[in-house]
C-alpha positions as CSV (number, residue, x, y, z in Angstrom):
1,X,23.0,7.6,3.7
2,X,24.4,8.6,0.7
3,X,26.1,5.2,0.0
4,X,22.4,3.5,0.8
5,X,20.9,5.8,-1.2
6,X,23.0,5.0,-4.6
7,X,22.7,1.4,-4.1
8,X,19.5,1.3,-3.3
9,X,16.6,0.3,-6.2
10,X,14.0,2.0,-4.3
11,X,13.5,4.5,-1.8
12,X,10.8,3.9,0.7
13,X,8.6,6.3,3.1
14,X,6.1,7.0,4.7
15,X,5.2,11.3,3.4
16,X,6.1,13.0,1.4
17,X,7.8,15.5,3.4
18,X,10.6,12.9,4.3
19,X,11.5,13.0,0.8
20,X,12.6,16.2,1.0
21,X,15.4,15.5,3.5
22,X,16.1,12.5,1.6
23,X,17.0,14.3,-1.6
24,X,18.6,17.0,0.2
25,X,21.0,13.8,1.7
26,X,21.9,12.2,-2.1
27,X,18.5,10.2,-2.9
28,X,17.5,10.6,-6.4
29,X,13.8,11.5,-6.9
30,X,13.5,8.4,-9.7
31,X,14.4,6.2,-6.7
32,X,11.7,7.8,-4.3
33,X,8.3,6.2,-3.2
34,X,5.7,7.1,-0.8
35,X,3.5,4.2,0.7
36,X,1.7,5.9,3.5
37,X,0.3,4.4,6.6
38,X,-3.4,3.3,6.1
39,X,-6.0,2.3,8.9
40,X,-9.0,0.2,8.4
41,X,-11.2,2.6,7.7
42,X,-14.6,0.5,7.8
43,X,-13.9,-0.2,11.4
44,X,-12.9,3.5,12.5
45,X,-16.3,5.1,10.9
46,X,-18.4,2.4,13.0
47,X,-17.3,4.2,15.9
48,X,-19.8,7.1,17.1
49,X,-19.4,9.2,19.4
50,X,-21.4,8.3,22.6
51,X,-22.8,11.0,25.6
52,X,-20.3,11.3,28.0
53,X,-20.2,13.4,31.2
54,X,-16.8,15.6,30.5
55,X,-15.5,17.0,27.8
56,X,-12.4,15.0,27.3
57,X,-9.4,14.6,25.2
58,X,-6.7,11.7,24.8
59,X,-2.9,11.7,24.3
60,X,-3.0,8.3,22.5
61,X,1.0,7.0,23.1
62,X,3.2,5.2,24.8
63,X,4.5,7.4,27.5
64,X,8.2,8.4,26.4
65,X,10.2,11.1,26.1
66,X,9.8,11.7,22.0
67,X,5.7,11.8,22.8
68,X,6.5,14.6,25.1
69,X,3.8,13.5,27.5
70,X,5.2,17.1,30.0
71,X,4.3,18.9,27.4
72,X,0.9,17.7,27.0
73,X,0.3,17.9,31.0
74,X,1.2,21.6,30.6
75,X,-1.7,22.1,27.9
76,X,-3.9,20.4,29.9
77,X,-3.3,22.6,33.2
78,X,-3.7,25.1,31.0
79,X,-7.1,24.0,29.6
80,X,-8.2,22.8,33.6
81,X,-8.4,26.5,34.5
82,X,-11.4,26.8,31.7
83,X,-12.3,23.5,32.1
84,X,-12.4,22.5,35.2
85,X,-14.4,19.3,34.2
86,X,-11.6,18.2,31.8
87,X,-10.7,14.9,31.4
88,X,-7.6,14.2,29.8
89,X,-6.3,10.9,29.5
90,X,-2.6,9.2,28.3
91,X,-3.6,6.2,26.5
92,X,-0.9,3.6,26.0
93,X,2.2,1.6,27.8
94,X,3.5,3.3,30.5
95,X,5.9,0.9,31.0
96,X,8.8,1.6,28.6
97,X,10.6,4.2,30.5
98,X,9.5,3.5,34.4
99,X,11.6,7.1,34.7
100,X,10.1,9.4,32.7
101,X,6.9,7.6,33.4
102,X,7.0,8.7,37.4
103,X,8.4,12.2,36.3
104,X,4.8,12.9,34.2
105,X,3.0,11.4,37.5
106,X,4.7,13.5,39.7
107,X,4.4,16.5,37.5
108,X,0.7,15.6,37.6
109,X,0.6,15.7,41.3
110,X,2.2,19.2,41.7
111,X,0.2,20.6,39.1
112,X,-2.7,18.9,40.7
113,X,-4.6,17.1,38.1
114,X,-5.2,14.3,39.6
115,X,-8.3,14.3,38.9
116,X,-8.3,15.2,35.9
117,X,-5.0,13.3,33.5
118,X,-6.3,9.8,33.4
119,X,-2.8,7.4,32.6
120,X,-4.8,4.4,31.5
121,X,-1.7,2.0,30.4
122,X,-2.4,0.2,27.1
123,X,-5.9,-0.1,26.3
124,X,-7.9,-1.2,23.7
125,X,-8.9,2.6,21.9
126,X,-11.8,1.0,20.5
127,X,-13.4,1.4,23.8
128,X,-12.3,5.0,24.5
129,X,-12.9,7.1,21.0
130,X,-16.6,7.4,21.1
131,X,-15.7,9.4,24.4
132,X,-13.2,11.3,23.1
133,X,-13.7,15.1,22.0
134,X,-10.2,15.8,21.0
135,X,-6.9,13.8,20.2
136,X,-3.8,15.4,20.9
137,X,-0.4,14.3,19.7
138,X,2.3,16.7,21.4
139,X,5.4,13.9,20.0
140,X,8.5,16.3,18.9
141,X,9.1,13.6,16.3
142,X,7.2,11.3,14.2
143,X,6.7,9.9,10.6
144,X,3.0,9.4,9.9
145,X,1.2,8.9,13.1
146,X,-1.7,6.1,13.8
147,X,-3.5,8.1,16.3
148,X,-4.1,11.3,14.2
149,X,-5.3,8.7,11.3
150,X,-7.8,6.6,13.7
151,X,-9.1,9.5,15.4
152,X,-9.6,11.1,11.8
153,X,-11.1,8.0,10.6
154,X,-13.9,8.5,13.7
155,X,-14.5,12.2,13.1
156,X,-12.3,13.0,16.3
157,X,-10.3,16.4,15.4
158,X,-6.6,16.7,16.6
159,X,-4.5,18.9,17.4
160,X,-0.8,17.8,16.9
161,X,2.4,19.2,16.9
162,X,4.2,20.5,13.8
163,X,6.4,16.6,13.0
164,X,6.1,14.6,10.9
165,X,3.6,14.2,8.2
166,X,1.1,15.8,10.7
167,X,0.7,18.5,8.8
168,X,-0.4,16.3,6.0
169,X,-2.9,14.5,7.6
170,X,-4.7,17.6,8.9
């Protein structure tokens, strides 16, 4: 990195907290640059929330190891037992890693929650948000995440995991 760094004219990401572990690896701060993620925020804040008949909350991700989708199915057996009426739902491909994908099915089966975690596939969110009550992001890495910054730009809180610029965002 250190040899990129020097012959580099610029150096690009996404928060700032990256450029911490960029300096601390040789970049020099007159080099550095954020340019965040952004979301179209005219179409996010036409979204409202609409009546819906459980409270619910959505992992929105591809399910994959580095989303930690187990760990979110633990939370949400957790919440089931106070919320019985939970809906939780994995929104996004599911086809990625067939593996890891049948592992979060079959955890979902002994846990039973069946009826409660929802694995939709990849949807269009647009239809889902104005159901949603939560968004959670459980990922044990990521750079600035879409899903916290959509669901912000509806008025959907999230609880995320400590990665990233997540911290940031919230």
């Amino acid at each position: 990195s250190r040899i990129c760094y020097d012959a580099a004219d610029q150096i690009i990401t996404l928060f700032e907290g990256n450029q911490l572990l960029q300096q601390a690896d040789g970049a020099r701060p007159e080099k550095m640059r954020v340019i965040p993620n952004g979301v179209d925020i005219e179409r996010f804040a036409e979204i409202r929330p609409q009546p819906h008949d459980r409270p619910t909350i959505a992992l929105i991700g591809r399910v994959v190891p580095i989303k930690d989708i187990k760990s979110y199915i633990r939370a949400v057996s957790i919440v089931h037992e106070h919320l019985p009426d939970l809906r939780a739902y994995v929104m996004g491909p599911t086809d990625e890693d067939i593996q890891y994908y049948q592992e979060c099915r079959q955890m979902v089966e002994y846990m039973g929650l069946q009826e409660t975690v929802v694995f939709t596939g990849q949807v269009s969110i647009d239809k889902y948000l104005p159901q949603i009550d939560i968004s959670i992001l459980s990922s044990i890495s990521e750079a600035m995440p879409l899903s916290v910054l959509e669901a912000g730009a509806c008025g959907i809180p999230s609880v995320t995991t400590n990665v990233g610029a997540c911290q940031e965002i919230i």
